[in-house]
N, C-alpha and C positions, 0 to 999 in steps of 0.2 A: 504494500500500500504506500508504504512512505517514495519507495523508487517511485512508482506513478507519480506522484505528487512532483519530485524532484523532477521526473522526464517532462512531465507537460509545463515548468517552471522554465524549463531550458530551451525548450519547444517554442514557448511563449514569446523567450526576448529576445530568441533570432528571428524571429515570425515580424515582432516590433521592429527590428534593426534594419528590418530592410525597407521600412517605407520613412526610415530616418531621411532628413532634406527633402524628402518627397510629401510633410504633412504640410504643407500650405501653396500656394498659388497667389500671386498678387490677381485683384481686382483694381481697372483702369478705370477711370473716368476722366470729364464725358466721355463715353464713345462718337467714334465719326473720325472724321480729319481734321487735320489743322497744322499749323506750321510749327516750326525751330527755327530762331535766331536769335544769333547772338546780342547781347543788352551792349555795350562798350568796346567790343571789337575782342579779339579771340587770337590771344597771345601763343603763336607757334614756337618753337625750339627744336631744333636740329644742329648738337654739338654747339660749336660758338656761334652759330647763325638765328636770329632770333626776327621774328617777325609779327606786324600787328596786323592782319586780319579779317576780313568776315568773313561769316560763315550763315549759311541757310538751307531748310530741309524740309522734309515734310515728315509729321507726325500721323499715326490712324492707330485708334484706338478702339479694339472690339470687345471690351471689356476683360477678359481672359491675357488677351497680349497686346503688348506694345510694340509699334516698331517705327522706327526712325529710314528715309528712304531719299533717295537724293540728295546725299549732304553734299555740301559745294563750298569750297574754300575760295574768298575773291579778294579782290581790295588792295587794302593798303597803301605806301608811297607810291606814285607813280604805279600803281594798280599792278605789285611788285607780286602778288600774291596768288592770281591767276594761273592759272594753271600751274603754280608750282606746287601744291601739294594736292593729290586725286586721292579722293577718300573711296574704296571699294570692298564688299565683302571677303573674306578670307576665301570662302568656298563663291568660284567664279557663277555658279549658278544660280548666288543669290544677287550679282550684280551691285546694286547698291542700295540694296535695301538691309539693316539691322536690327537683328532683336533689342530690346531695350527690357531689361528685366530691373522691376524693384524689389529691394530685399528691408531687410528691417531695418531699423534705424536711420530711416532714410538715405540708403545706399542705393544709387541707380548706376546699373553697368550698361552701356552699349557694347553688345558683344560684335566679336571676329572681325574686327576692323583693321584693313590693311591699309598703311597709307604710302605711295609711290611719293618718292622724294627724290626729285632731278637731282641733287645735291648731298652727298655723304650714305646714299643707300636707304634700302623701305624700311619700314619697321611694321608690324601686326601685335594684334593683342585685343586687350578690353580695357575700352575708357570708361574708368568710373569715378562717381563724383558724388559729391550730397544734394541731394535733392528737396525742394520747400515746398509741402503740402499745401500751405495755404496761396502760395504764389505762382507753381506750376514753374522755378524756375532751377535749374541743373546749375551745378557749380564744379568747376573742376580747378581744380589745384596743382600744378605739375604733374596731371595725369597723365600715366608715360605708356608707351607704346613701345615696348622693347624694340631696337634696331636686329635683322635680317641677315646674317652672315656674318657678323662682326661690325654691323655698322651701328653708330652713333643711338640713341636714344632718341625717341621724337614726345615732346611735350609738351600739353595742351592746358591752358589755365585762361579761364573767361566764363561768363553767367552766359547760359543759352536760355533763354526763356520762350515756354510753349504756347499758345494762343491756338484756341482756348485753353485758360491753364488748366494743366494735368492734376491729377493726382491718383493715390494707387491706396489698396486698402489691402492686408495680411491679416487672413481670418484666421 
């Protein structure tokens, strides 16, 4: 009797273990579309090359997921910014469209983002940054984007703010 007791005790918390990181889902709102742009310009870094920026995208929010699509790098001095940095999915078949997942404590990652740099080599990875419930607006901090082969680090620091503003809820 007590082995029963003991097998289905063992039984039980790998049975639990395995929907560990799998017990929640963020919840998006509003649902629909709506934009990404940068609030003050959207501070690039690549090795000692540093540049200011915009950037703009489009959001679509179906409640269950988020995802970020068209993101466009422009601007700058003498509109320096244009095509020098291409923001595109890791996996070619997603083009440029990215998952955006929110996590708790207001952690928002845009995943699989590879970004082409004519200068010093690409980097890929996932930008994340903290995110403001009440404002709908993304904050990144030296969010880095490991460099490609041995190349330089690329990193991103600027408010992107969503319109309509976002938010996400973790039940």
């Amino acid at each position: 009797m007590r082995l029963n007791k003991i097998c289905t005790a063992v039984f039980l918390s790998i049975l639990a273990s395995l929907f560990v990181g799998k017990a929640y889902a963020e919840t998006w709102s509003p649902t629909g579309n709506g934009n990404l742009d940068d609030i003050d310009g959207l501070e690039v870094k690549k090795g000692i090359i540093e540049l200011t920026c915009k950037l703009t995208g489009e959001v679509t929010l179906d409640g269950s997921n988020a995802t970020v699509d068209n993101l466009v790098v422009y601007g700058g001095f003498l509109n320096i910014c244009n095509n020098r940095v291409i923001l595109k999915n890791i996996d070619p078949s997603m083009g440029t469209s990215f998952n955006m997942e929110g996590m708790a404590s207001n952690i928002v990652t845009i995943e699989s983002v590879y970004a082409e740099a004519p200068i010093g080599g690409d980097c890929s990875g996932d930008l994340t940054g903290t995110f403001d419930q009440a404002t709908g607006i993304l904050t990144f901090i030296n969010a880095t984007l490991p460099g490609v082969s041995g190349a330089a680090d690329c990193e991103f620091s600027g408010e992107l703010a969503t319109f309509p503003e976002a938010s996400y809820t973790i039940p």
